[in-house]
Structures are given as C-alpha cells and as structure tokens.
C-alpha atoms as an extended CHARMM CRD file, in Angstrom:
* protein
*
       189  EXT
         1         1  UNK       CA              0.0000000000        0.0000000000        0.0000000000  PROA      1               0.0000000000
         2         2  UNK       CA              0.8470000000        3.3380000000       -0.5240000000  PROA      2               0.0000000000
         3         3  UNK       CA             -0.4810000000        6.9420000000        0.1680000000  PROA      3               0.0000000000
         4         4  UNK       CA             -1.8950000000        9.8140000000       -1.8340000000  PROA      4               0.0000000000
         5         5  UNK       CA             -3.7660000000       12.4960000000       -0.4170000000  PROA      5               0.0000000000
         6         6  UNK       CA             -6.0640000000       10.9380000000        1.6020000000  PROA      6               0.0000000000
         7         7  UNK       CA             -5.9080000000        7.3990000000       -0.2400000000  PROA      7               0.0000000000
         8         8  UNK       CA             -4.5270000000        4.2870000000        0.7980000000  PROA      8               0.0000000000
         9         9  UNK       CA             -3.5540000000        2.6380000000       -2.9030000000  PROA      9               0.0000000000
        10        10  UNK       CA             -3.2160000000       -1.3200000000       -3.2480000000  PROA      10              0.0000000000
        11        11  UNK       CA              0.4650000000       -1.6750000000       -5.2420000000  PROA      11              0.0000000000
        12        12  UNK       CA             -1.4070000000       -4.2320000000       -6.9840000000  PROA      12              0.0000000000
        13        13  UNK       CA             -3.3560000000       -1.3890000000       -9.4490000000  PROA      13              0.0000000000
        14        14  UNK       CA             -0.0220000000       -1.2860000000      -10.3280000000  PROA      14              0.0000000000
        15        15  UNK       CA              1.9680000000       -4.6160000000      -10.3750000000  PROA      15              0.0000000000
        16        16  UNK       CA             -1.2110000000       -6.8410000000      -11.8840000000  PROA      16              0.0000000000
        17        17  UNK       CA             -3.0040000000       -6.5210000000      -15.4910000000  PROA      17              0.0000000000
        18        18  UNK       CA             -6.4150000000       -6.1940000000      -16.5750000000  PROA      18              0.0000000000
        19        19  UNK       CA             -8.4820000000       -5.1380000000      -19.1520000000  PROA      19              0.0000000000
        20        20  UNK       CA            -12.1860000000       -6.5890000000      -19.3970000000  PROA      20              0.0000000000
        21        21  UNK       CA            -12.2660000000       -9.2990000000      -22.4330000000  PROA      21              0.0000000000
        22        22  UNK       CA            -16.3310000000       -9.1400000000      -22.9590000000  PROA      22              0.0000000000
        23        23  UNK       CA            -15.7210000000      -11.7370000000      -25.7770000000  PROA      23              0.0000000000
        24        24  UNK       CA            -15.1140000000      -14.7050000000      -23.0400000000  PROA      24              0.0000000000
        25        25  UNK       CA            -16.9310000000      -13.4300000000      -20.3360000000  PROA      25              0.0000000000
        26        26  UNK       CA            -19.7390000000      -11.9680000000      -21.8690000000  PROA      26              0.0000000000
        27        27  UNK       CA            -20.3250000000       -9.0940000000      -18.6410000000  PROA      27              0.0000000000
        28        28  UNK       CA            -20.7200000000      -11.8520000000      -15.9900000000  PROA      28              0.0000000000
        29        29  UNK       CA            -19.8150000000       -9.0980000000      -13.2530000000  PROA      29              0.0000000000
        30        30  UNK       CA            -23.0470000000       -7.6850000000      -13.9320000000  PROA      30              0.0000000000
        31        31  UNK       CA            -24.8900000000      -11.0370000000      -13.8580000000  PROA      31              0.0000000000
        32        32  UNK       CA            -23.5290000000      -13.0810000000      -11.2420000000  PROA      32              0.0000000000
        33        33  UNK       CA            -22.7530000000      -12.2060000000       -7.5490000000  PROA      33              0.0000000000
        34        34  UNK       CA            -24.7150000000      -11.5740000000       -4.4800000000  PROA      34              0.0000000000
        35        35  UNK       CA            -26.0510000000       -7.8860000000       -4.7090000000  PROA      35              0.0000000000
        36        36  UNK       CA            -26.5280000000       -5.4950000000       -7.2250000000  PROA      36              0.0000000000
        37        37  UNK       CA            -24.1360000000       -2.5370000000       -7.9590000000  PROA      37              0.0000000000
        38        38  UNK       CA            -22.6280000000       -0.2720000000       -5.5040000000  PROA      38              0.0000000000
        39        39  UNK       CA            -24.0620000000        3.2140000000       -5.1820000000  PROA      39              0.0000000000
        40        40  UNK       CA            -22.8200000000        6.6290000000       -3.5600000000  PROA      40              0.0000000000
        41        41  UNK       CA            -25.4060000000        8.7280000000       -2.4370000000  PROA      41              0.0000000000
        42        42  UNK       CA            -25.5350000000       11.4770000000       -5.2050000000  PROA      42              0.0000000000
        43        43  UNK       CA            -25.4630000000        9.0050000000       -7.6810000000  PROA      43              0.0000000000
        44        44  UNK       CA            -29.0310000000        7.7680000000       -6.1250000000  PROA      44              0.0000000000
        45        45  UNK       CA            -29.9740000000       11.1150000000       -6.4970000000  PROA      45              0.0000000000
        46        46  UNK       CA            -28.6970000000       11.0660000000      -10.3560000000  PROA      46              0.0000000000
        47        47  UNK       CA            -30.8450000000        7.8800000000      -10.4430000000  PROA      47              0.0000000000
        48        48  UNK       CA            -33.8180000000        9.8440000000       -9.5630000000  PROA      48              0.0000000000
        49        49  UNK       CA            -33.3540000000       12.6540000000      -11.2570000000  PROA      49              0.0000000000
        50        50  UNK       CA            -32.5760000000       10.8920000000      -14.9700000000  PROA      50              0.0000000000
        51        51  UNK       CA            -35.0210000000        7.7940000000      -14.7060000000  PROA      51              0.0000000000
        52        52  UNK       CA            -37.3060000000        8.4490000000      -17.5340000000  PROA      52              0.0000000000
        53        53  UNK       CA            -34.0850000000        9.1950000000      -19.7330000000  PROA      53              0.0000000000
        54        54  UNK       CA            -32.7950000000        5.5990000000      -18.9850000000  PROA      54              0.0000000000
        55        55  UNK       CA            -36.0660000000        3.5080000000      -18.7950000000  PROA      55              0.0000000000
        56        56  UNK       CA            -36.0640000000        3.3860000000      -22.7430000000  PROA      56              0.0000000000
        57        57  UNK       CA            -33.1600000000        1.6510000000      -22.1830000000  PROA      57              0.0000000000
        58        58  UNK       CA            -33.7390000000       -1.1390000000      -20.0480000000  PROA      58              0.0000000000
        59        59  UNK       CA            -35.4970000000       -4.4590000000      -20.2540000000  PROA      59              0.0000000000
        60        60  UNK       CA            -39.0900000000       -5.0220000000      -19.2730000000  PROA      60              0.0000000000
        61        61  UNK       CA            -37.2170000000       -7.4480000000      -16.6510000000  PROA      61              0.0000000000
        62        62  UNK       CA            -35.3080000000       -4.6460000000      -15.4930000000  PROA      62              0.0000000000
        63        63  UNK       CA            -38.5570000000       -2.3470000000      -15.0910000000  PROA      63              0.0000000000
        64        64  UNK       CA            -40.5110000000       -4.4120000000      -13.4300000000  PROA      64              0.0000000000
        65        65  UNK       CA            -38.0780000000       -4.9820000000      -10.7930000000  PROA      65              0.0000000000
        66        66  UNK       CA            -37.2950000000       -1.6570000000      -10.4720000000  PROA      66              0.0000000000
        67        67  UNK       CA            -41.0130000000       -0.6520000000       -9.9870000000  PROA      67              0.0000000000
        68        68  UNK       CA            -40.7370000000       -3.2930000000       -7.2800000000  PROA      68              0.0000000000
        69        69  UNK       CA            -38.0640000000       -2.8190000000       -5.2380000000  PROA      69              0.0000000000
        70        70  UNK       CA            -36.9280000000        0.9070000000       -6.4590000000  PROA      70              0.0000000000
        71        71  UNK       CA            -34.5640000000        2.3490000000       -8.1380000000  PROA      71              0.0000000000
        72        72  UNK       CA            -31.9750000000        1.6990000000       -5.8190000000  PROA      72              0.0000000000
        73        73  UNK       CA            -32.2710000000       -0.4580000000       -2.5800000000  PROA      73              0.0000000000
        74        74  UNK       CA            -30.1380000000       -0.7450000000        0.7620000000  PROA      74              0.0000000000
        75        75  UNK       CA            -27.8680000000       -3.4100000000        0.4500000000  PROA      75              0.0000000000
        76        76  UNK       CA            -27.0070000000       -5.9650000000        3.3510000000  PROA      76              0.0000000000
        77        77  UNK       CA            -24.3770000000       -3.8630000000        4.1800000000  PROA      77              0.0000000000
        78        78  UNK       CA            -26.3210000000       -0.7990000000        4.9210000000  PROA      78              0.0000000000
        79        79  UNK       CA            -25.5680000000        0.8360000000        2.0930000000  PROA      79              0.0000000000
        80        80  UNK       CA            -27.2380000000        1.6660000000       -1.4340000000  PROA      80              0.0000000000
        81        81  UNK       CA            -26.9040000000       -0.6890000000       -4.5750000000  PROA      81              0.0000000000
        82        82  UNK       CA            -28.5820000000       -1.5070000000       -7.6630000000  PROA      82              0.0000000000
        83        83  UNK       CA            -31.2820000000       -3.9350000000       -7.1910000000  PROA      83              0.0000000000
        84        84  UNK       CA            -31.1230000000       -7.1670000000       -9.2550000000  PROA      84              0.0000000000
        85        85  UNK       CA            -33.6060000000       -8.9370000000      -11.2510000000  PROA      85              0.0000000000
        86        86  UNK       CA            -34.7070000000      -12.5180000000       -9.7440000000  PROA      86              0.0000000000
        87        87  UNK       CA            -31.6750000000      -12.1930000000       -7.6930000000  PROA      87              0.0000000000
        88        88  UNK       CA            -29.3730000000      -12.5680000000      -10.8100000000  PROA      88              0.0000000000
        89        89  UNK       CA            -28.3810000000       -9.7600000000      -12.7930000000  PROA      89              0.0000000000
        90        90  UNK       CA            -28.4920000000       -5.7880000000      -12.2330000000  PROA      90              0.0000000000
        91        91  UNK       CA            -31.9950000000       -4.2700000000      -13.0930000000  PROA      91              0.0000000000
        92        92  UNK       CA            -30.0000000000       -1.8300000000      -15.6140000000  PROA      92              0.0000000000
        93        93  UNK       CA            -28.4790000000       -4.5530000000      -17.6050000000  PROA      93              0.0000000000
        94        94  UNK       CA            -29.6460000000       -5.3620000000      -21.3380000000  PROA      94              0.0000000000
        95        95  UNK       CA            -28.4960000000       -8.1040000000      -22.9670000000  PROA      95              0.0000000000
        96        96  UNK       CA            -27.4350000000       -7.6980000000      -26.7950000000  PROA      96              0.0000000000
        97        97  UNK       CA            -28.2420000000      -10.2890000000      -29.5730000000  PROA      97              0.0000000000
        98        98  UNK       CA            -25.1020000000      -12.6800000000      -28.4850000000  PROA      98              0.0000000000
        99        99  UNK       CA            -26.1310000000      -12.2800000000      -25.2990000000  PROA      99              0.0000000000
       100       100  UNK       CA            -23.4270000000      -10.0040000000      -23.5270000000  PROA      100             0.0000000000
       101       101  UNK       CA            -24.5960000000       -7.7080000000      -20.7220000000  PROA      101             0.0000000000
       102       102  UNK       CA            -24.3380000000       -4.3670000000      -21.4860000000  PROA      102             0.0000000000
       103       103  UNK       CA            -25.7530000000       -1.0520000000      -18.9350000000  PROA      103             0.0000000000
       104       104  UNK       CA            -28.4340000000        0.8810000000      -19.9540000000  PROA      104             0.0000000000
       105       105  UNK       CA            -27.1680000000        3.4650000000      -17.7290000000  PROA      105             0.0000000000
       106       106  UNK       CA            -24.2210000000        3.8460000000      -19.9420000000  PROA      106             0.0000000000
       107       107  UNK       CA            -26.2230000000        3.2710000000      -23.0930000000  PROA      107             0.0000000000
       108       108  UNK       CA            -28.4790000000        6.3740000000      -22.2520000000  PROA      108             0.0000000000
       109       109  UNK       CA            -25.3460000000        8.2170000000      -21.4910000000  PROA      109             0.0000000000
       110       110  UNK       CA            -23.8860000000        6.9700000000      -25.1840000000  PROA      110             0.0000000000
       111       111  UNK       CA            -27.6700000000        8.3170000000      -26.9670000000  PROA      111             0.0000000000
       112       112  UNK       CA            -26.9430000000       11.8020000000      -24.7490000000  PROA      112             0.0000000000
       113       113  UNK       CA            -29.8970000000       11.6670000000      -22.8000000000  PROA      113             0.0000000000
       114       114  UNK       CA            -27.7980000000       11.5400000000      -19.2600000000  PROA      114             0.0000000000
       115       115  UNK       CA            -24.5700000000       13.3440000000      -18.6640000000  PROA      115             0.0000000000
       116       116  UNK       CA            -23.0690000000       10.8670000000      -16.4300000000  PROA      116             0.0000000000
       117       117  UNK       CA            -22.1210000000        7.2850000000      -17.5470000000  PROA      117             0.0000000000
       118       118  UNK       CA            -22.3660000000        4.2720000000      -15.1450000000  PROA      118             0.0000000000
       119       119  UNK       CA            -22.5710000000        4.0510000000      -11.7730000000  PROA      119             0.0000000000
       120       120  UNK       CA            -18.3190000000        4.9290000000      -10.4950000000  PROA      120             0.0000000000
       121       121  UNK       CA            -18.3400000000        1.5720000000       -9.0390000000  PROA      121             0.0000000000
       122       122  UNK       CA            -19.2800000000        0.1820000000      -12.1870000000  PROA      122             0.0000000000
       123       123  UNK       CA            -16.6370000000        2.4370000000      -14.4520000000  PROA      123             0.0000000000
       124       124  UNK       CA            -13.8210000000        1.6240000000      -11.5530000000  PROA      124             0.0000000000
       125       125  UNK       CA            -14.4240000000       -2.2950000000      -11.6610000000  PROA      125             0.0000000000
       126       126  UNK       CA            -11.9610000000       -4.0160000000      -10.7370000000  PROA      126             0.0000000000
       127       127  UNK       CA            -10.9100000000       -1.3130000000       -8.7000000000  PROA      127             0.0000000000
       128       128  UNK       CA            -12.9920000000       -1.1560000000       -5.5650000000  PROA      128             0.0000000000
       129       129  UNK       CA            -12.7910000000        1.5950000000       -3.2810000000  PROA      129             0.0000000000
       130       130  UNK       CA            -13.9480000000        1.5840000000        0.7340000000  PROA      130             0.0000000000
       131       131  UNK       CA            -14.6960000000        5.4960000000        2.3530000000  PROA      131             0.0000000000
       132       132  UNK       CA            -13.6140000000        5.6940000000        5.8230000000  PROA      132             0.0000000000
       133       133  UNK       CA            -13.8370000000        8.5240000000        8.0450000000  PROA      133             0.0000000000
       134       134  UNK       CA            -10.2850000000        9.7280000000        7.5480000000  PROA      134             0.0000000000
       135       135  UNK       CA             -9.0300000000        7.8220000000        4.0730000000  PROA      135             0.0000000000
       136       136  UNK       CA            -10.1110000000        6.2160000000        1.3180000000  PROA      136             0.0000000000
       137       137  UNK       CA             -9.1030000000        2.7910000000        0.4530000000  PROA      137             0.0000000000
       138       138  UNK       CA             -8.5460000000        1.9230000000       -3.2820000000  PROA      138             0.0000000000
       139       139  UNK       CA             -8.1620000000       -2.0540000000       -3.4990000000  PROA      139             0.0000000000
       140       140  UNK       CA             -7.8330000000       -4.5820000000       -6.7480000000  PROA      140             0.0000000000
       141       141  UNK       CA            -10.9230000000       -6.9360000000       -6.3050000000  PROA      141             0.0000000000
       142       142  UNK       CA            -10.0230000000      -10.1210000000       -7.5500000000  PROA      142             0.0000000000
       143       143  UNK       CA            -12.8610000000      -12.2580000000       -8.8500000000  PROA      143             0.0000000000
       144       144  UNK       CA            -12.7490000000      -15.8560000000      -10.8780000000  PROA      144             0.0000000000
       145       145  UNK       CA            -15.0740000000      -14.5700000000      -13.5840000000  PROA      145             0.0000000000
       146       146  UNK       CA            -12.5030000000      -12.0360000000      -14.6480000000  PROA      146             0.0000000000
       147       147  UNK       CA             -9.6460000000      -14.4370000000      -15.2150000000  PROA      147             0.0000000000
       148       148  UNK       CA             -9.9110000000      -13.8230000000      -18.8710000000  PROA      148             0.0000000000
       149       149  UNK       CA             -9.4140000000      -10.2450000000      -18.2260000000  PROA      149             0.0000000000
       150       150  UNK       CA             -6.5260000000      -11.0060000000      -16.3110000000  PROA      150             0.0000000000
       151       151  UNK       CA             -4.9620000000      -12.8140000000      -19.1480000000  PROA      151             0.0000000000
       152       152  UNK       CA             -5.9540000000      -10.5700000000      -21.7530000000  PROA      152             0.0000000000
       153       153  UNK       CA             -4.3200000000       -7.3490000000      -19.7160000000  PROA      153             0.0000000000
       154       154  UNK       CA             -1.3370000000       -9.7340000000      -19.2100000000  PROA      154             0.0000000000
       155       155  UNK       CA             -1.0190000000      -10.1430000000      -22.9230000000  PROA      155             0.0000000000
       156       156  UNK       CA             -0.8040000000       -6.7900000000      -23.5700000000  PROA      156             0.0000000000
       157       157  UNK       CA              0.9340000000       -5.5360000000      -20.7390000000  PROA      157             0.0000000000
       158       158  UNK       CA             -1.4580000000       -3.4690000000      -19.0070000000  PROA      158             0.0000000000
       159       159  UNK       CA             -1.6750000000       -2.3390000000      -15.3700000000  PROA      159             0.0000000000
       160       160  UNK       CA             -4.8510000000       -2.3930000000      -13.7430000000  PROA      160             0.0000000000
       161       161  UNK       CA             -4.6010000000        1.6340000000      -13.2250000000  PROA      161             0.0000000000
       162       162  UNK       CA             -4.0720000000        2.0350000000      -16.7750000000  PROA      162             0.0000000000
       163       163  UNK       CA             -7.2800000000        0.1890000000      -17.9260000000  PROA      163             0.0000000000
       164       164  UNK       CA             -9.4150000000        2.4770000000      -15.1220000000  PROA      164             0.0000000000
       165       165  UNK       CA             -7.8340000000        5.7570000000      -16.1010000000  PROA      165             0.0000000000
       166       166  UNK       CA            -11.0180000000        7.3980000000      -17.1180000000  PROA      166             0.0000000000
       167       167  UNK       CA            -12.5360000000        6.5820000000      -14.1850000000  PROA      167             0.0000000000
       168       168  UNK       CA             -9.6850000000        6.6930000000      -11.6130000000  PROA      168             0.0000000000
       169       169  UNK       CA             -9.7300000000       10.7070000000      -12.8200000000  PROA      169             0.0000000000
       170       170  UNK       CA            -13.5630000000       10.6920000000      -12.5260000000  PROA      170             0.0000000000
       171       171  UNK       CA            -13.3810000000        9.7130000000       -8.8160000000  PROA      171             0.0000000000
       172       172  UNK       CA            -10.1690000000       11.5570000000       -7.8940000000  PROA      172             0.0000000000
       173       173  UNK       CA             -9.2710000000       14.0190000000      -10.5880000000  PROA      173             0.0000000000
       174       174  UNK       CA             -6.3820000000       14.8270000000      -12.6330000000  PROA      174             0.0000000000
       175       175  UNK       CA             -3.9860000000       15.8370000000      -10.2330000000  PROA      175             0.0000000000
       176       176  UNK       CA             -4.3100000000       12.2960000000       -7.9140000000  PROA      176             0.0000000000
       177       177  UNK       CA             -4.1910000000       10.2940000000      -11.1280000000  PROA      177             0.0000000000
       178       178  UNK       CA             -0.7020000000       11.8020000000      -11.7490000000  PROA      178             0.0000000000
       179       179  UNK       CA              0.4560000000       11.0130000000       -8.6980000000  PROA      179             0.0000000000
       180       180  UNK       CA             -0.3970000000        7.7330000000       -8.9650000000  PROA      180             0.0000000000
       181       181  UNK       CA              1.3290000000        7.1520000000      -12.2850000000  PROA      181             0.0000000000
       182       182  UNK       CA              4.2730000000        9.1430000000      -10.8860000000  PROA      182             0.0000000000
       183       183  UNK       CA              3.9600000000        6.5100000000       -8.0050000000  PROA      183             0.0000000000
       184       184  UNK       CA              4.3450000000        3.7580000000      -10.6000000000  PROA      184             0.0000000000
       185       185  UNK       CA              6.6320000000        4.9160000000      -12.6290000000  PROA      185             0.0000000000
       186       186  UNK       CA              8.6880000000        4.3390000000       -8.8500000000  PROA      186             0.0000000000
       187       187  UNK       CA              7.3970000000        1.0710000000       -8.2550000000  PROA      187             0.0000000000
       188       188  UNK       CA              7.6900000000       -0.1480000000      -11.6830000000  PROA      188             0.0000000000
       189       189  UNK       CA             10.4170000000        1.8900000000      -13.2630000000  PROA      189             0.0000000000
C-alpha cells in the first residue's frame, strides 16, 4: 500500500493486469454475484433525477423490478446498490443479440440523454474503493469470472490503473491520477 492524499492505494493497481475481455466473459460481473451494484449517495440522487431518460433503455425485466423494489435499494451492508432482477443480474443490464450484458445506464449516457455514464463503481471495476472517516481505500478486487481479463491485460501488458484511467480521474481528478502514475513509474520503473 501506498499513500496519496487521503488514499490508501493497493500496489497491486499497479503490479497486476487487466483489461475486461467481454468476448469470453460476456459481462458476468453484472450477472452473477450476491447484490446489485454499488451506489454513492448522489449518484441515487442522479438515479432519480434521470429515470425516464434511462427507462427506454432497459429491459421489461429490469422495469418491473425496479417498480418493485426501487430504483436503488439498501444493500445488506447498509448501504445503497442496484437492485437485481430474480436475484441474478443488475436491473440496468440489457443483454445484446449474443447475449453479452451491457448497462443501460451507460447506453443512455452513449444516446446523450444523461450526462453521467455508469454508476463509479461500475466504471472503476476491478478497482474497488472503501470510504472511511479519515481515508479512502482503493483495493484490486479479484474475482474468478474475470480471469480472462486477467490474461488478456497480461497479454498486452497493461496495469490495472491504466485500464481504469477514465474513471480513476472521474473519482479523484487529474492531479491524484498523476500522482499515482508518478507513483508507478517508482514502483515499476
């Protein structure tokens, strides 16, 4: 681990390789699992706010149990997630023609109807990242279903922090993510 700002940053964003290979795994980290996608408060609030701009988007599956359970639930944890249809996949997930899941959060965002483009969670995966009190602590979550990922990103020689630029700046800006690149440029020189 190492520190920036108020981070605590696994070395292993930096020492392991990823990038998400969709062809073999067809979005199973949207399917499979125990609970739905993490949420941070505001982005409930962005749920409520840009609902009828995504519902075109989603399936009648994904409605329904929306309309059920809402469009976002407390998680067993206490805290807010994306509720799941049949206890399978996230409500916002479509499935395309070969059947790989895709967001309709982030396809509204593609069409311009929304401004923002998947949950951060989502974007960041597999970067997860617990808020304390004091820090924040950015971890590598390491999951069988992305073992394709992790052979794909070892193929091409590409650090976990790499493939989550985009949204490693849309969580802590510019000026952390070049820190953290400066950081392992000295790790990994």
């Amino acid at each position: 681990m190492f520190q920036i700002d108020n981070t605590l940053v696994s070395e292993d964003l930096i020492s392991k390789n990823f990038v998400c290979n969709l062809t073999a795994c067809k979005g199973a980290c949207c399917v499979e699992g125990e609970a739905g996608a993490p949420l941070e408060e505001k982005e409930t609030a962005m749920l409520d706010a840009d609902f009828e701009e995504i519902k075109p988007f989603l399936s009648s599956k994904g409605i329904a149990a929306i309309e059920k359970q809402g469009k976002y639930i407390n998680g067993k944890d206490g805290e807010f997630e994306t509720p799941l249809v049949n206890n399978k996949e996230c409500a916002y997930v479509v499935f395309n023609t070969n059947g790989t899941s895709q967001c309709g959060i982030e396809n509204a965002h593609k069409a311009k109807k929304i401004d923002w483009k998947k949950p951060i969670s989502c974007h960041l995966y597999p970067v997860r990242v617990k808020e304390y009190s004091e820090f924040h602590a950015v971890n590598y979550h390491e999951w069988h279903i992305c073992e394709s990922a992790c052979n794909l990103g070892e193929s091409l020689k590409i650090p976990i922090y790499q493939f989550v630029r985009e949204a490693l700046i849309r969580k802590f800006g510019k000026e952390w993510y070049a820190k953290l690149e400066s950081a392992a440029n000295q790790i990994n020189p």
